[in-house]
Backbone and ligand atoms as CSV (ligand in chain L), in Angstrom:
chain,resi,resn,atom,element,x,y,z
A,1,UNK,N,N,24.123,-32.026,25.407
A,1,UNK,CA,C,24.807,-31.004,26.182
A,1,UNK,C,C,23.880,-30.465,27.271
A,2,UNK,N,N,24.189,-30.094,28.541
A,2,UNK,CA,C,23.419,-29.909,29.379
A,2,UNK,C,C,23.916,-28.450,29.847
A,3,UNK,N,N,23.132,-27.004,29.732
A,3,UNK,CA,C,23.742,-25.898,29.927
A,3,UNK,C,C,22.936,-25.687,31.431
A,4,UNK,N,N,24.297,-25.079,31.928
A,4,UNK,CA,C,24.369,-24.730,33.478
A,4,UNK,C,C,24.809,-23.679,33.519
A,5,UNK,N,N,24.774,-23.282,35.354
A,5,UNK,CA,C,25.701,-21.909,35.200
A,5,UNK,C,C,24.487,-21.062,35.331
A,6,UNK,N,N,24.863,-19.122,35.805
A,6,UNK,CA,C,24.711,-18.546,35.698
A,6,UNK,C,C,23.676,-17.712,33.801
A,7,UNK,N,N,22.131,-17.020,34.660
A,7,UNK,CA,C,21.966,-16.817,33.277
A,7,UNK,C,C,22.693,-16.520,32.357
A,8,UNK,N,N,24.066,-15.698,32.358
A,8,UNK,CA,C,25.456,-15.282,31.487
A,8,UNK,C,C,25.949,-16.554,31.070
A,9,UNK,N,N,26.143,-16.956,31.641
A,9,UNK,CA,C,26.984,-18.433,31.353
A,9,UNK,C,C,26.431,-19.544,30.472
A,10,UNK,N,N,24.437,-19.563,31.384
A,10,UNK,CA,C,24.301,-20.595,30.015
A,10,UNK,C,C,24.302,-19.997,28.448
A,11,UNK,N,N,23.755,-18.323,28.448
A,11,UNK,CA,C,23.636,-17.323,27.104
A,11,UNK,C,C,24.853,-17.957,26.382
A,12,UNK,N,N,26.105,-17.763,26.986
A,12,UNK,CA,C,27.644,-18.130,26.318
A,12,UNK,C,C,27.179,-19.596,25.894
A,13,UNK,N,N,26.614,-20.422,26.592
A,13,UNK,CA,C,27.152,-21.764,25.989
A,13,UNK,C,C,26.338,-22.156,25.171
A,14,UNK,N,N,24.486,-21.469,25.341
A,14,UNK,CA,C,23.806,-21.301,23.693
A,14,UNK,C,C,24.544,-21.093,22.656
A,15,UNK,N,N,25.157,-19.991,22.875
A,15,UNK,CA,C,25.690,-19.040,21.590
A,15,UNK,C,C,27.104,-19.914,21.158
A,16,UNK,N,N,27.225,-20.811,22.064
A,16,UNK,CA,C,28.557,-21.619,21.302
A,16,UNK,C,C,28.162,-22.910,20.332
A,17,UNK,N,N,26.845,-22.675,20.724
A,17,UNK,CA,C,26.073,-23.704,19.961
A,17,UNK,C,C,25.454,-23.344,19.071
A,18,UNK,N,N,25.338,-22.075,18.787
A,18,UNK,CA,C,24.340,-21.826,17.656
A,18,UNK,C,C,25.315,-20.800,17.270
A,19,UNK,N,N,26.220,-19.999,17.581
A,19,UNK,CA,C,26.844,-18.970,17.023
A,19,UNK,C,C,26.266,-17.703,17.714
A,20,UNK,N,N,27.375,-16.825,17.910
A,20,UNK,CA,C,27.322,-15.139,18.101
A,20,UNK,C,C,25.835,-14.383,17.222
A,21,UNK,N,N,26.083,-14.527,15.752
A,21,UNK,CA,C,25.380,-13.771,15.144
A,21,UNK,C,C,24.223,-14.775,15.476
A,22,UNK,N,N,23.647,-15.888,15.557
A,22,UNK,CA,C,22.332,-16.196,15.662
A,22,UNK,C,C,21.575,-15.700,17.468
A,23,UNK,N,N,22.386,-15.732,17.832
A,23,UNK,CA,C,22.447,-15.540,19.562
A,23,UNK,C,C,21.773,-14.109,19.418
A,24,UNK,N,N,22.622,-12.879,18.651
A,24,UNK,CA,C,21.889,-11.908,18.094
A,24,UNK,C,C,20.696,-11.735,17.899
A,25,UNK,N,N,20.594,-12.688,16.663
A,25,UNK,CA,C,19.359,-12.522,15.788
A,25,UNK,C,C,18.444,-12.996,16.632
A,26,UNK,N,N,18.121,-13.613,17.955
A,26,UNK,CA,C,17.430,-14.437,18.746
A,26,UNK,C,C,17.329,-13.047,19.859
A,27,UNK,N,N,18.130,-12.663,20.472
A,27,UNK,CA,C,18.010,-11.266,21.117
A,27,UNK,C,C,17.368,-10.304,20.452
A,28,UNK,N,N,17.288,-9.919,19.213
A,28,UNK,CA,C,16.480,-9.130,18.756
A,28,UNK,C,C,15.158,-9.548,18.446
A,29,UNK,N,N,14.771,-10.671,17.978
A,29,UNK,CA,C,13.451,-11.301,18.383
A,29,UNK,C,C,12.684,-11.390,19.436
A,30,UNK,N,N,13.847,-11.469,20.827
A,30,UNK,CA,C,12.960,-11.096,22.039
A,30,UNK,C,C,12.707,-9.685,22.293
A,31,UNK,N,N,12.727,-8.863,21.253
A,31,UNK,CA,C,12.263,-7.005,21.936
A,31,UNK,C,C,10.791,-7.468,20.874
A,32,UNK,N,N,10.670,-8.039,20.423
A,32,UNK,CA,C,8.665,-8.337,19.793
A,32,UNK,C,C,8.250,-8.549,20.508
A,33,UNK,N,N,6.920,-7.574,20.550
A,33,UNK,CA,C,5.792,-7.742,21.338
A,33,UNK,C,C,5.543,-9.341,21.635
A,34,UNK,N,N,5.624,-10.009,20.542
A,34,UNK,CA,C,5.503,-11.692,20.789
A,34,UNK,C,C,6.571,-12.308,20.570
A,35,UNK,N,N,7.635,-12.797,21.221
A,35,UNK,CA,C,8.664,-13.169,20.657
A,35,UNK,C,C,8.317,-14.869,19.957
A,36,UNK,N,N,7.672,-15.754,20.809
A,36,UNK,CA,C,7.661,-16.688,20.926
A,36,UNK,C,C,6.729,-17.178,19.089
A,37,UNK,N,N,6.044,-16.264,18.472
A,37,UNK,CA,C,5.283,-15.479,17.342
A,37,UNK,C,C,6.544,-16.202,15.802
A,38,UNK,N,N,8.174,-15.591,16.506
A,38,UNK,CA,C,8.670,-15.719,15.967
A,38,UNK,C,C,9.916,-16.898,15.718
A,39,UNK,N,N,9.218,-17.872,16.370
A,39,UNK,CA,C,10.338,-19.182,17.455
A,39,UNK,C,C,10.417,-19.667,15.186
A,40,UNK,N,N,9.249,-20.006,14.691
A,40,UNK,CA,C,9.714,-20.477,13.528
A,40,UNK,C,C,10.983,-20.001,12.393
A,41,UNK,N,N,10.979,-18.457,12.855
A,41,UNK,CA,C,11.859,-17.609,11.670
A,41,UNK,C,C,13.131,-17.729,12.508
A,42,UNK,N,N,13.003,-18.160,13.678
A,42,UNK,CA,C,14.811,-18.812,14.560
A,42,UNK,C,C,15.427,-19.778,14.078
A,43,UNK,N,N,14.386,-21.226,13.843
A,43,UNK,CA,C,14.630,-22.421,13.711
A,43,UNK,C,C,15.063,-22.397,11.964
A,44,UNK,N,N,14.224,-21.235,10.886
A,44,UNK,CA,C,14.677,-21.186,9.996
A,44,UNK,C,C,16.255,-21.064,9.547
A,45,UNK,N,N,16.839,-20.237,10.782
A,45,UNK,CA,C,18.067,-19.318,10.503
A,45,UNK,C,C,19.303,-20.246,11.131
A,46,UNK,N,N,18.661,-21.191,11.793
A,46,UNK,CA,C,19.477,-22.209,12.452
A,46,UNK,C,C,19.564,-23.231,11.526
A,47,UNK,N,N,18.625,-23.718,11.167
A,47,UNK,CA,C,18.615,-24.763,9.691
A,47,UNK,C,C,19.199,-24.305,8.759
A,48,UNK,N,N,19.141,-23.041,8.360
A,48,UNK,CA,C,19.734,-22.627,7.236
A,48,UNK,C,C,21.739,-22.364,7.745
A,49,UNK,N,N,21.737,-22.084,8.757
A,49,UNK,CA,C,23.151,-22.020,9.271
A,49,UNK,C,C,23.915,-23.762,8.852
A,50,UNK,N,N,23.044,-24.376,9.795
A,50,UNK,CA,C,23.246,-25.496,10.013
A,50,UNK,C,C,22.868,-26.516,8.575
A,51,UNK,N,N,22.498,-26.722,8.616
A,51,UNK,CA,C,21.676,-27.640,7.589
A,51,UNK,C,C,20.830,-28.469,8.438
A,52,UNK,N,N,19.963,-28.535,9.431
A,52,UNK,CA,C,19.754,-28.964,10.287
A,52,UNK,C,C,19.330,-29.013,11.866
A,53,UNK,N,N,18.419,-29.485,12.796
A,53,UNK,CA,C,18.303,-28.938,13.633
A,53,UNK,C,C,18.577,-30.010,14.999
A,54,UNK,N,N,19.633,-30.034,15.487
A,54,UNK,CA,C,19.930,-30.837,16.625
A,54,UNK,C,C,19.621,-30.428,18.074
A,55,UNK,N,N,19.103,-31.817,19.034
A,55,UNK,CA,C,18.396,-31.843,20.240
A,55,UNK,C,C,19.414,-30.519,21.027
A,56,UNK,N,N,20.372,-30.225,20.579
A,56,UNK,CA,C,20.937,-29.331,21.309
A,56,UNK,C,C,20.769,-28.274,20.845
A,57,UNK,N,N,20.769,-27.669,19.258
A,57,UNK,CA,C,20.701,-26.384,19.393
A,57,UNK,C,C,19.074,-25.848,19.141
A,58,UNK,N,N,17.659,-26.790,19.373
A,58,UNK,CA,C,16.807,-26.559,20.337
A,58,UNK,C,C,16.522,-26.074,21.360
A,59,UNK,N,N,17.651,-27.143,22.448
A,59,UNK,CA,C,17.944,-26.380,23.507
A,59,UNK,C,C,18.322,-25.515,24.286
A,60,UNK,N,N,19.302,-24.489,22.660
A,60,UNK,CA,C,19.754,-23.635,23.114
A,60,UNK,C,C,19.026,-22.590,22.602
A,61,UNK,N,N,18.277,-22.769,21.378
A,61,UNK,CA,C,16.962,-21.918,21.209
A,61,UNK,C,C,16.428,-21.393,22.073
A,62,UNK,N,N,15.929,-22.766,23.023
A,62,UNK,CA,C,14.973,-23.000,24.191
A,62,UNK,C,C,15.151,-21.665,25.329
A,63,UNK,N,N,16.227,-22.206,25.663
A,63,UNK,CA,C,16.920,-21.426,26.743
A,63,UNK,C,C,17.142,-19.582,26.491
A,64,UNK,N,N,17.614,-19.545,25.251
A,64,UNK,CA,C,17.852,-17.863,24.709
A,64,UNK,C,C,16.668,-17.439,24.767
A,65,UNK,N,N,15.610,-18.000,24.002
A,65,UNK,CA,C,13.959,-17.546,23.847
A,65,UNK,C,C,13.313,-17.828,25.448
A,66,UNK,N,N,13.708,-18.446,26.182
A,66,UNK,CA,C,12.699,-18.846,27.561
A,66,UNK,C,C,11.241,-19.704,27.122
A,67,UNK,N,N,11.876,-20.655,25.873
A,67,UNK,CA,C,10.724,-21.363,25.345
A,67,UNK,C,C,11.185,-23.315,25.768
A,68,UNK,N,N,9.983,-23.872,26.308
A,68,UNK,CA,C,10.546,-25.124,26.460
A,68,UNK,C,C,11.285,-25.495,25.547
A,69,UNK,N,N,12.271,-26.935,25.759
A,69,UNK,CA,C,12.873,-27.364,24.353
A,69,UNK,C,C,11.611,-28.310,24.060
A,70,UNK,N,N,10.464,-28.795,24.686
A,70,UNK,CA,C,9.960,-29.853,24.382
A,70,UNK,C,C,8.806,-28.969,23.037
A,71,UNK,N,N,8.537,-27.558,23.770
A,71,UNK,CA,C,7.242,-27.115,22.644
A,71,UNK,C,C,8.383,-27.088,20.967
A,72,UNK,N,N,9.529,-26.520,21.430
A,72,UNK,CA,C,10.409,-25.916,19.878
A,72,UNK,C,C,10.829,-27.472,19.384
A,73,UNK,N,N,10.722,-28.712,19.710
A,73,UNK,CA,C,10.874,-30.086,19.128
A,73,UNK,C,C,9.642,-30.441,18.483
A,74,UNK,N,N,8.308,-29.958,19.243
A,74,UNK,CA,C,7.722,-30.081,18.796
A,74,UNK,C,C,6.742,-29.533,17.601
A,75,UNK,N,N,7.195,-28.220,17.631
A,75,UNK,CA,C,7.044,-27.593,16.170
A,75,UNK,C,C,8.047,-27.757,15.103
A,76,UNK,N,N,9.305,-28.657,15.570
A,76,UNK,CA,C,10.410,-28.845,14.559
A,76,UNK,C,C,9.977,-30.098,13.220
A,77,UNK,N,N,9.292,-30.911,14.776
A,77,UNK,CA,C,8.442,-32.155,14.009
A,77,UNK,C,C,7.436,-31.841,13.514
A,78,UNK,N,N,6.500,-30.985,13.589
A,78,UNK,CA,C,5.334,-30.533,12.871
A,78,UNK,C,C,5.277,-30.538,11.790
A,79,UNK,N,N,6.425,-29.630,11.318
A,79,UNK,CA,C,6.783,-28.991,10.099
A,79,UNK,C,C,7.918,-29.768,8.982
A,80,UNK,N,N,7.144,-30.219,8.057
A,80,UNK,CA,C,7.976,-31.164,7.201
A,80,UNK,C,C,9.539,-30.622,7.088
A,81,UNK,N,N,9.662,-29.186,6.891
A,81,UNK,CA,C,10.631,-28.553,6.397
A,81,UNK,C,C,11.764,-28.807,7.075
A,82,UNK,N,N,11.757,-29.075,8.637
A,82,UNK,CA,C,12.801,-29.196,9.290
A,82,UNK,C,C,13.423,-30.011,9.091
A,83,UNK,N,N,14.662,-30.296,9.135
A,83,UNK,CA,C,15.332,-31.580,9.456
A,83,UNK,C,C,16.052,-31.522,10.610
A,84,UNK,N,N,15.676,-32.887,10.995
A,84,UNK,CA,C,16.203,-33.389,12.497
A,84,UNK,C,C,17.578,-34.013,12.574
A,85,UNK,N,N,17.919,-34.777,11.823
A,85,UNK,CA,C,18.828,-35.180,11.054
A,85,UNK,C,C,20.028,-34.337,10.238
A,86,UNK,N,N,21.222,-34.752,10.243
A,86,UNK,CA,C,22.300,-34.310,9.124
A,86,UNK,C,C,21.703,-34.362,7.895
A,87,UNK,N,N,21.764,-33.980,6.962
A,87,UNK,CA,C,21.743,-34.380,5.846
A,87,UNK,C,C,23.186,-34.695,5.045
A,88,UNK,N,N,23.125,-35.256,3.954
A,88,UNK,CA,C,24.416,-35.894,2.978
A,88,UNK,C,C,25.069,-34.172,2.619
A,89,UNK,N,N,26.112,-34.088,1.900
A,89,UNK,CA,C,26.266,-33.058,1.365
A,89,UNK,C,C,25.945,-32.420,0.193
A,90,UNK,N,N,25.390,-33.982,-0.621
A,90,UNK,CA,C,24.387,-33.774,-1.892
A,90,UNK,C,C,23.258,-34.566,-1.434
A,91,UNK,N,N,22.302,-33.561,-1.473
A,91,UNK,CA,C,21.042,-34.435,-1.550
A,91,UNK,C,C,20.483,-34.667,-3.392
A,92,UNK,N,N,20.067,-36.128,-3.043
A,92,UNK,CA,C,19.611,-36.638,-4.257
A,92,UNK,C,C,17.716,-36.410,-4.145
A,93,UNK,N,N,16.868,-35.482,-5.471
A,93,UNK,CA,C,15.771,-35.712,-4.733
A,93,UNK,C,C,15.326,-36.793,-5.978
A,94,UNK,N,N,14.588,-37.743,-5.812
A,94,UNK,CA,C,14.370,-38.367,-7.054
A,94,UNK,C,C,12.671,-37.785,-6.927
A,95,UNK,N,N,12.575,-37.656,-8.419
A,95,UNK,CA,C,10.999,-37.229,-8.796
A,95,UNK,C,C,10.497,-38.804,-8.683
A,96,UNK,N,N,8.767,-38.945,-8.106
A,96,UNK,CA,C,8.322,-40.314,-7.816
A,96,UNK,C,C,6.680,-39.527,-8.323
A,97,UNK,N,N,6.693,-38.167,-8.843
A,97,UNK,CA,C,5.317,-37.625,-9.402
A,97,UNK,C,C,4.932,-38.400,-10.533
A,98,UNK,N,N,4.019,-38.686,-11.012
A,98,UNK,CA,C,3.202,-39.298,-12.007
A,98,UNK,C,C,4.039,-39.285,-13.318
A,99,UNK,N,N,4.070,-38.139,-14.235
A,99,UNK,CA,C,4.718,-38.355,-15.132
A,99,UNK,C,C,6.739,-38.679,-15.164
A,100,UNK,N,N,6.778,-38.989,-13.733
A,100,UNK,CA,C,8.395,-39.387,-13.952
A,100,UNK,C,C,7.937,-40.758,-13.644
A,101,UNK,N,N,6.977,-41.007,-12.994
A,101,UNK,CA,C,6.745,-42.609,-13.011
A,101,UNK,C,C,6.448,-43.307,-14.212
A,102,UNK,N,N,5.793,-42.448,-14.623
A,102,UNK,CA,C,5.170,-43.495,-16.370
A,102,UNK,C,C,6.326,-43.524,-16.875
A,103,UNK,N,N,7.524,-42.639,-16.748
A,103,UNK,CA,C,8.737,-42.701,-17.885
A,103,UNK,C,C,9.487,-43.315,-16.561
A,104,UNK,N,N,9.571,-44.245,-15.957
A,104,UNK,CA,C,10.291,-44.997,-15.223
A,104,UNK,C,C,11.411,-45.003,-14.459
A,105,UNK,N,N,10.753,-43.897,-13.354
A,105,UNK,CA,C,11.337,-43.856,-12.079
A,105,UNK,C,C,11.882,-44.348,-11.314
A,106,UNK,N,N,10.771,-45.505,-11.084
A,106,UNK,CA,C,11.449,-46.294,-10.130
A,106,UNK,C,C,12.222,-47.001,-10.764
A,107,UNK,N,N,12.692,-47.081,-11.528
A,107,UNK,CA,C,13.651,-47.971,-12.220
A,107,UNK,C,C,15.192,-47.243,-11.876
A,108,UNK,N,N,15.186,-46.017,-12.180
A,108,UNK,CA,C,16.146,-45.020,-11.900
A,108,UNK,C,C,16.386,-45.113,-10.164
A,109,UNK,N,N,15.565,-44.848,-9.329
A,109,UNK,CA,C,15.237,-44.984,-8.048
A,109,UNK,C,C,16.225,-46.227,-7.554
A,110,UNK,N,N,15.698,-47.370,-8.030
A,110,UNK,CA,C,15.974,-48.869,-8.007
A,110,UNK,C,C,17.960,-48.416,-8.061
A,111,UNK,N,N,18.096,-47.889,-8.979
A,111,UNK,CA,C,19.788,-47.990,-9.666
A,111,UNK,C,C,20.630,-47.024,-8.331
A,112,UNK,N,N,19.873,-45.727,-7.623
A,112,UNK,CA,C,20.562,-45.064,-7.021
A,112,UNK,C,C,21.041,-46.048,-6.049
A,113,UNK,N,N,19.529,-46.472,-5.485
A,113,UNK,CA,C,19.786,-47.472,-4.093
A,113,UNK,C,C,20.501,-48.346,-4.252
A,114,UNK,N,N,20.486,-48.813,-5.553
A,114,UNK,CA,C,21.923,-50.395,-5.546
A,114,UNK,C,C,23.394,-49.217,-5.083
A,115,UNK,N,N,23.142,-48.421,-6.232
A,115,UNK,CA,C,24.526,-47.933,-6.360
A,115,UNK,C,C,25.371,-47.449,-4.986
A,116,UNK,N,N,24.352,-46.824,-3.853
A,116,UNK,CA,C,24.801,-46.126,-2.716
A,116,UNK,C,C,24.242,-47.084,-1.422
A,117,UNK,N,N,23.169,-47.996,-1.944
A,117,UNK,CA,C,23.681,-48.612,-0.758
A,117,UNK,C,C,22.438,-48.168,0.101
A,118,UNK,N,N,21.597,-47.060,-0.232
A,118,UNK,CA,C,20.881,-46.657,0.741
A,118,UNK,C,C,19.365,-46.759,-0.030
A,119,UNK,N,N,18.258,-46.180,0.852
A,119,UNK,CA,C,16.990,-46.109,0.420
A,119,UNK,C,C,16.895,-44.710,0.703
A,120,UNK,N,N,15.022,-44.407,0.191
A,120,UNK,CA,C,14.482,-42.787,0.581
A,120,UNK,C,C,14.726,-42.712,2.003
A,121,UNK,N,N,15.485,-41.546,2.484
A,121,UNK,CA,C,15.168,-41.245,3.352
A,121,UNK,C,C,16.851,-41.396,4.313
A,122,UNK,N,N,17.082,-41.619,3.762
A,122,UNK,CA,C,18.382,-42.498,4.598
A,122,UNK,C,C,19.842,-41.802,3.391
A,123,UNK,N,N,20.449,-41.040,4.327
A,123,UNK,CA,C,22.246,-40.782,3.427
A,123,UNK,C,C,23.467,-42.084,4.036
A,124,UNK,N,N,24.310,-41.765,2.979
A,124,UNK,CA,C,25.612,-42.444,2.960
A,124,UNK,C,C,25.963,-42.609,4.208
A,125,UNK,N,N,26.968,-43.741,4.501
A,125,UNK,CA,C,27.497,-43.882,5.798
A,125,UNK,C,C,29.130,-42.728,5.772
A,126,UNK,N,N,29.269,-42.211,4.593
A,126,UNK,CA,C,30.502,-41.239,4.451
A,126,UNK,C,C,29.670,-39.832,4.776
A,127,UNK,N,N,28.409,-39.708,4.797
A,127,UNK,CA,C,27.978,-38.760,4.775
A,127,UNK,C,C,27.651,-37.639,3.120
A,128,UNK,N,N,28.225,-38.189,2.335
A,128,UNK,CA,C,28.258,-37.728,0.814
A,128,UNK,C,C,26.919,-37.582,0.191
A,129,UNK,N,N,25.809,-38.520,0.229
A,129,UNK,CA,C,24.617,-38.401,-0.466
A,129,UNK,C,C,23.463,-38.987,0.782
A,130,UNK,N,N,22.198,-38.269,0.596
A,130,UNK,CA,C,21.324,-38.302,1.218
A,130,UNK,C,C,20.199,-38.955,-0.173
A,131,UNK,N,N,19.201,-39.861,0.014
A,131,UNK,CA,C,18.581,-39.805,-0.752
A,131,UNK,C,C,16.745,-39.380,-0.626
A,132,UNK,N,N,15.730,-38.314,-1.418
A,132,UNK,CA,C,14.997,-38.399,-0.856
A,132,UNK,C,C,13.884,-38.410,-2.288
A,133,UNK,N,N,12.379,-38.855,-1.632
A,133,UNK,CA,C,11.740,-38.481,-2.997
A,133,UNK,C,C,11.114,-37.216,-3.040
A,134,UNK,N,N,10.642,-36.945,-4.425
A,134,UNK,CA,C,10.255,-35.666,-4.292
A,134,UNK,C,C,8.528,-36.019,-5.135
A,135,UNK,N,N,7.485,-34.876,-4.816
A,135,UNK,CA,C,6.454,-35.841,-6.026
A,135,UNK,C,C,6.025,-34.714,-7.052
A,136,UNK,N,N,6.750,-33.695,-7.268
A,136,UNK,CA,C,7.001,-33.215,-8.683
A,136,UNK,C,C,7.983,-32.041,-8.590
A,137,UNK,N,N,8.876,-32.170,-9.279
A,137,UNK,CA,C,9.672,-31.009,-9.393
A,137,UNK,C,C,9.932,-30.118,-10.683
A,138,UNK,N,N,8.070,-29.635,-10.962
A,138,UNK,CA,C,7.821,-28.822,-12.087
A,138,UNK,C,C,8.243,-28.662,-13.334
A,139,UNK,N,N,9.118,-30.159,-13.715
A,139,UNK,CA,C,9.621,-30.218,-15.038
A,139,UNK,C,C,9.490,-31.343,-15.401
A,140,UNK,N,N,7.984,-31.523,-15.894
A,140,UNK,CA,C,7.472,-33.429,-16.455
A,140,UNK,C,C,7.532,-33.434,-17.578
A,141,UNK,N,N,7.926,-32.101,-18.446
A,141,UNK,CA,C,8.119,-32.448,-19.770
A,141,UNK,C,C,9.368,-33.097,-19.674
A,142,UNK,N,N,10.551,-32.967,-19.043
A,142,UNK,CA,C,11.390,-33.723,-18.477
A,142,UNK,C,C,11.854,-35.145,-18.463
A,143,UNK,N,N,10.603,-35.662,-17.476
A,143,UNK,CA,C,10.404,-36.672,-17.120
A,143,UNK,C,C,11.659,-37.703,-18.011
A,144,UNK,N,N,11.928,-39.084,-16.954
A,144,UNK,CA,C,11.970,-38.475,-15.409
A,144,UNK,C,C,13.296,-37.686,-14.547
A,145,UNK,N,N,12.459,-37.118,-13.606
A,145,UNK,CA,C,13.612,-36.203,-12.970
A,145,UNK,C,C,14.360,-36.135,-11.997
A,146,UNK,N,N,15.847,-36.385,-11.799
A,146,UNK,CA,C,16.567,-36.339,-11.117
A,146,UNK,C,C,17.364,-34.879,-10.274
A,147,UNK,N,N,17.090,-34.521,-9.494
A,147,UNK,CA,C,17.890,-33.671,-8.735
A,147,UNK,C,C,18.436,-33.782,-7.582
A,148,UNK,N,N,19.833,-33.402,-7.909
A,148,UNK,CA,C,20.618,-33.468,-7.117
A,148,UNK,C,C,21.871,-31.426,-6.611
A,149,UNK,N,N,21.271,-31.452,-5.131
A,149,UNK,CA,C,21.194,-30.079,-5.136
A,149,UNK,C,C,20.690,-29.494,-6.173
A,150,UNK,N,N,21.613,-28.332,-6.731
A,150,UNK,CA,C,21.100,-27.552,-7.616
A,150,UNK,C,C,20.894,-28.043,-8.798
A,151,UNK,N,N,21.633,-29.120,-9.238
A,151,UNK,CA,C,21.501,-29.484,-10.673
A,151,UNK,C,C,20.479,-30.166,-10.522
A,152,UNK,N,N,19.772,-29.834,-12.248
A,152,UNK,CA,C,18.794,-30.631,-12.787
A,152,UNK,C,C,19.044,-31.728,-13.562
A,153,UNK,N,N,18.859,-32.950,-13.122
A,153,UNK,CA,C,18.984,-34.155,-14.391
A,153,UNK,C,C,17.982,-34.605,-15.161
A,154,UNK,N,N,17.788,-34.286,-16.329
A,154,UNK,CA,C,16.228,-34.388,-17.085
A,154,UNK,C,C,16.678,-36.133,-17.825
A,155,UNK,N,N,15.602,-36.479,-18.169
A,155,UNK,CA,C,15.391,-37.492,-18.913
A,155,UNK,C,C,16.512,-39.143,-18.492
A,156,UNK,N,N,16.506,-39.089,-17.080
A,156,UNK,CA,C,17.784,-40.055,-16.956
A,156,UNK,C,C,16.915,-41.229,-17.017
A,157,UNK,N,N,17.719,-42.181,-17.354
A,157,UNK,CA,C,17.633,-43.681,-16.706
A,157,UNK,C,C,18.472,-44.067,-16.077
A,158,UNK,N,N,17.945,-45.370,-15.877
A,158,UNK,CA,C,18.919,-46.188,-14.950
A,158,UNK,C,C,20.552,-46.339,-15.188
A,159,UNK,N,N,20.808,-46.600,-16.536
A,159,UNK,CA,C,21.708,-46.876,-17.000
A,159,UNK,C,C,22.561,-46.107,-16.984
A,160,UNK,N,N,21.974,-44.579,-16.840
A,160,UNK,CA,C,23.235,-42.810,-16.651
A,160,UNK,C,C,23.686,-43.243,-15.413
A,161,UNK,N,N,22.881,-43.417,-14.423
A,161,UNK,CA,C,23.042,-43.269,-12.845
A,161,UNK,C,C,24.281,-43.444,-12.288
A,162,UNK,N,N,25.403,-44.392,-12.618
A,162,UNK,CA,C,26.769,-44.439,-12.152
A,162,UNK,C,C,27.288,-43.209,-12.716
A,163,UNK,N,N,27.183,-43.384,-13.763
A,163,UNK,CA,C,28.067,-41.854,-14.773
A,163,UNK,C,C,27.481,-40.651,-13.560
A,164,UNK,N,N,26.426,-40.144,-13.435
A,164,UNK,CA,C,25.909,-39.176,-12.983
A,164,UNK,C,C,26.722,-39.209,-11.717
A,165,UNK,N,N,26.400,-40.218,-10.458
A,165,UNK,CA,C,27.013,-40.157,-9.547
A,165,UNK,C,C,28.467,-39.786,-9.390
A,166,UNK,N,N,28.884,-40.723,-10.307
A,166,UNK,CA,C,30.572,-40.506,-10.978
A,166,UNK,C,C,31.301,-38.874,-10.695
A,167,UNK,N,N,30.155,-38.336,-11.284
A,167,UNK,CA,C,30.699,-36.795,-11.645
A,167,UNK,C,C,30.759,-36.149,-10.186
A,168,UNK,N,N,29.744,-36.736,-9.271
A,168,UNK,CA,C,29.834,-36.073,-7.599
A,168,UNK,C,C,31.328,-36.464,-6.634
A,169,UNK,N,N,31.082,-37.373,-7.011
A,169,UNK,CA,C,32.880,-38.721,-6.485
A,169,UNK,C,C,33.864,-37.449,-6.930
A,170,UNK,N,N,33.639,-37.286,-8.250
A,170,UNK,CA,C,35.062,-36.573,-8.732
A,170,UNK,C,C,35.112,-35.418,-8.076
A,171,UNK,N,N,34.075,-34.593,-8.013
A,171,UNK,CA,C,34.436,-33.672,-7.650
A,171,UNK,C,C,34.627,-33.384,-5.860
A,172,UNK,N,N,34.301,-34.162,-5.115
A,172,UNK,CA,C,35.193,-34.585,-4.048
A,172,UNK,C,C,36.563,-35.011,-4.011
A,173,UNK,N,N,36.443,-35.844,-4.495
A,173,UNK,CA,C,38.115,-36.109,-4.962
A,173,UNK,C,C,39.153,-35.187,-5.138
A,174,UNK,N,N,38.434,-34.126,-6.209
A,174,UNK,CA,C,39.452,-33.274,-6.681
A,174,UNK,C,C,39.396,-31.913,-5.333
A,175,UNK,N,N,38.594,-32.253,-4.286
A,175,UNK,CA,C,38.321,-31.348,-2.877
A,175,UNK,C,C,39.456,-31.542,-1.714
A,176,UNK,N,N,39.859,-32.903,-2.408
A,176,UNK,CA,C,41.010,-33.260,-1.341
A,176,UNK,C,C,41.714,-33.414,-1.664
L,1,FES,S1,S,6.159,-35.531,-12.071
L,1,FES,FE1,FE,8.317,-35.453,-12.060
L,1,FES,S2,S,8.738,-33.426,-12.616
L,1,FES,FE2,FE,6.583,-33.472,-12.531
């Protein structure tokens, strides 16, 4: 998207990109002594809006703050936390920490990717599951550990992994 126009005009077409209330929350960041101090706790509120941070609503960061889009891309990439990318609507994180490996991870790992089709790093072509690794998610008595959003899957193998998925299918299903 390429914003033009009058300073009023491009403000409107930020804010159609990021929303009214973030457009706000970005105006009140510029009365700080440093606004620019606070470009990370923007990109937070946009990711968290969004799930995500696209070349456009950077740009419209950019433009509201009077900050290049090239410096706010480049602290987007800095920072592991961001995503540049959509994500799935379930993210899968698979544990790949030590004690989910000795109890056989990648084996579990191995079953998602047949099952969906995808690898780390990479979601569904429906957009439904994202898959990523994780290298401990503080429950190795567990081991090994599957999470997906909020739920915890302790002790899976390979062999749960359709069933497990199963239960995400359905409850899409029953969404439409
Ligand atoms: S190593 Fe997997 S939960 Fe700690």
């Amino acid at each position: 998207m390429v914003f033009i126009g009058t300073k009023e005009e491009i403000k409107k077409q930020a804010e159609e990109v990021l929303t009214k209330e973030i457009g706000a929350y970005i105006e009140k960041c510029k009365k700080d002594p440093h606004p620019d101090s606070l470009l990370i706790a923007v990109l937070h509120k946009v990711q968290d809006h969004f799930g995500f941070l696209s070349h456009d609503m950077m740009d419209a960061v950019g433009h509201l703050m009077g900050i290049p889009t090239a410096k706010i891309s480049g602290v987007a990439t800095f920072y592991h936390y961001f995503n540049l990318v959509k994500k799935g609507k379930y993210v899968i994180s698979i544990c790949l920490g030590t004690a989910c490996h000795v109890k056989g991870a990648d084996k579990v790992l191995g079953k998602i990717e047949e099952e969906l089709g995808i690898k780390i790093g990479e979601t569904t072509t429906d957009g439904l599951f994202t898959l990523e690794e994780a290298r401990c998610l503080g429950t190795c008595a567990l081991a090994p550990v599957v999470k997906i959003n909020d739920d915890m899957h302790p002790q899976v193998t390979a062999d749960q992994i359709p069933k497990i998925l199963e239960t995400y299918f359905k409850k899409e299903k029953s969404l439409t």
